[in-house]
N, C-alpha and C positions, 0 to 999 in steps of 0.2 A: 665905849661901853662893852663890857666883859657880857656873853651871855653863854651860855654851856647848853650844847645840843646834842641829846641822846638818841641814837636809832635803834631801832629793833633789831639784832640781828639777822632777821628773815631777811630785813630788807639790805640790808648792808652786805651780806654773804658772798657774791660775785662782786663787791667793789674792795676797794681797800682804802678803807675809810675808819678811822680811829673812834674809839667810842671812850670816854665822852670827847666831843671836841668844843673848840674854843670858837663862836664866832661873833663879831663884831656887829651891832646895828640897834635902831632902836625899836624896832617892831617887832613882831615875828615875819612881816612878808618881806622887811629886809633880810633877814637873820636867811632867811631861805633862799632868795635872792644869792645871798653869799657864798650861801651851799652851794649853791648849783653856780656856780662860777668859777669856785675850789675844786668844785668835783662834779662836773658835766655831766657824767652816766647818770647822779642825782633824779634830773630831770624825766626820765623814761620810767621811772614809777614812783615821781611824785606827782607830775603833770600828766592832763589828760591832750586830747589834740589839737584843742583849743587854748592850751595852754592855762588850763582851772586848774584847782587841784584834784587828784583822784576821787572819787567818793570813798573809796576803800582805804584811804589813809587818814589818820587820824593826828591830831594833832593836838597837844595839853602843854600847856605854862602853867608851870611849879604846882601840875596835878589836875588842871582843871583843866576842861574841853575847851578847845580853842574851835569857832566855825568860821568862814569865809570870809563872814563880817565882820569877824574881829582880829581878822591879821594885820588893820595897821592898828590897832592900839598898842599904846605905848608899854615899852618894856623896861625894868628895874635893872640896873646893874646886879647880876650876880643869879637873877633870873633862868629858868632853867625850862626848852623846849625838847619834849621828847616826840620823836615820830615815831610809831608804831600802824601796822597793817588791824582794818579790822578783822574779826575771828569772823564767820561763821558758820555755821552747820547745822543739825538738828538730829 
């Protein structure tokens, strides 16, 4: 299964890591899994040190919020998981 994973360039800037890429699985915690196995540094600011994920990253299939609890639900061929950092400020 085809799944197309966009990063934010914030986050991607010191790697070198294609945008969109192409990754394989049927979840999202596999699809991530994937990532971070293609490309290791991944993991230093997606995972915290406990190995969860950051609270500051964010994570949406085909536009919608993905949370904790729903990274193993199942994902659609051609599906589309973007990770971006959240904003904040005031």
């Amino acid at each position: 299964m085809s799944i197309k994973v966009r990063i934010s360039p914030i986050l991607r800037r010191r790697d070198t890591i294609p945008d969109p890429l192409e990754m394989a699985g049927h979840s999202t915690a596999e699809c991530l899994h994937n990532l971070e196995v293609q490309f290791p540094s991944v993991r230093r600011w997606l995972r915290d040190e406990e190995g969860g994920m950051r609270s500051q990253i964010l994570l949406f299939v085909n536009g919608k919020r993905v949370y904790s609890d729903g990274l193993a639900n199942p994902l659609d061929d051609g599906d589309v998981i973007t990770i971006t950092p959240a904003i904040f400020g005031g």
